[in-house]
C-alpha positions, 0 to 999 in steps of 0.5 A: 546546580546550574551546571547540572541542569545544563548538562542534564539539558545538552544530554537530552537533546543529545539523545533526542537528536540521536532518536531523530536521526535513527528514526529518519534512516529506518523511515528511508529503509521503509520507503527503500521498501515502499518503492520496491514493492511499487516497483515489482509487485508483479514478482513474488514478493514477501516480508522476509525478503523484503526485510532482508533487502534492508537489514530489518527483521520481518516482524520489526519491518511490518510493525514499522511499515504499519507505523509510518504508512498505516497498512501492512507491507502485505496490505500495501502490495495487495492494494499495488496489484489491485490497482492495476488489475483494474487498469488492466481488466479496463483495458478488456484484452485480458481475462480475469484470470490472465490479469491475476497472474499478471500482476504477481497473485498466484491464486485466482481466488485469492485475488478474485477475495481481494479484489472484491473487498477492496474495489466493492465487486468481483473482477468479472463485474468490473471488467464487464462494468468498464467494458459497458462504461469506459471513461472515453477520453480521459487522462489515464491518471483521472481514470486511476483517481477516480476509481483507485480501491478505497479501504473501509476504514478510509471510507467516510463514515455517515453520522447520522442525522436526528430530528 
């Protein structure tokens, strides 16, 4: 009985071992991918071309993406692009609608939707409200801290106080 427990036992961590490392070379492929969009999110980008580059289907990839980094691949470009519509338009020599073919969107509008749920006002706003409050003096990376797109489920919840 002791020799089954055993074999039992060294089966086991046989196969959880053997479960770490698949998980571990699929979250390398996910990483492979979360870099590529870092990397061109100005180029026409999408999900099967992306699962493609890695062996994945699309589905498997979006499901594993949300997993491991808690957004969809198309959720995670999206906030990439926004990001830098907003260094550009701070930046204020160029329109709104130049910024959003620049950093990949091929509909104003859509980016324009976008752009407003994630940074809380439309791109016109934003880039009359940089114009009027530029952060003079700071370190690009401060400035891109400080005003990086905030998702309403990262938003902290207020809990409301009683009496």
């Amino acid at each position: 009985m002791l020799l089954r427990s055993t074999r039992a036992s060294w089966h086991d961590r046989a196969v959880d071992d053997s479960r770490r490392q698949a998980r571990l070379r699929e979250l390398t492929l996910l990483r492979r991918v979360r870099d590529r969009m870092d990397r061109e999110y100005a180029h026409p980008l999408d999900v099967e071309a992306l699962a493609r580059s890695v062996g994945m289907s699309a589905g498997h990839l979006s499901r594993q993406f949300k997993r491991a980094y808690g957004e969809s691949p198309y959720s995670y470009l999206m906030t990439r692009r926004i990001e830098r519509a907003m260094t550009l338009l701070r930046r204020g020599d160029l329109s709104v609608t130049d910024v959003c073919f620049e950093v990949g969107c091929s509909s104003l509008g859509t980016f324009s939707t976008r752009f407003t749920e994630l940074v809380g006002m439309p791109p016109s706003v934003y880039k009359r409200s940089a114009d009027d409050h530029g952060m003079p003096g700071l370190p690009s990376l401060v400035v891109k801290n400080v005003t990086r797109p905030i998702r309403n489920r990262e938003a902290r919840r207020r809990t409301p106080r009683l009496a």
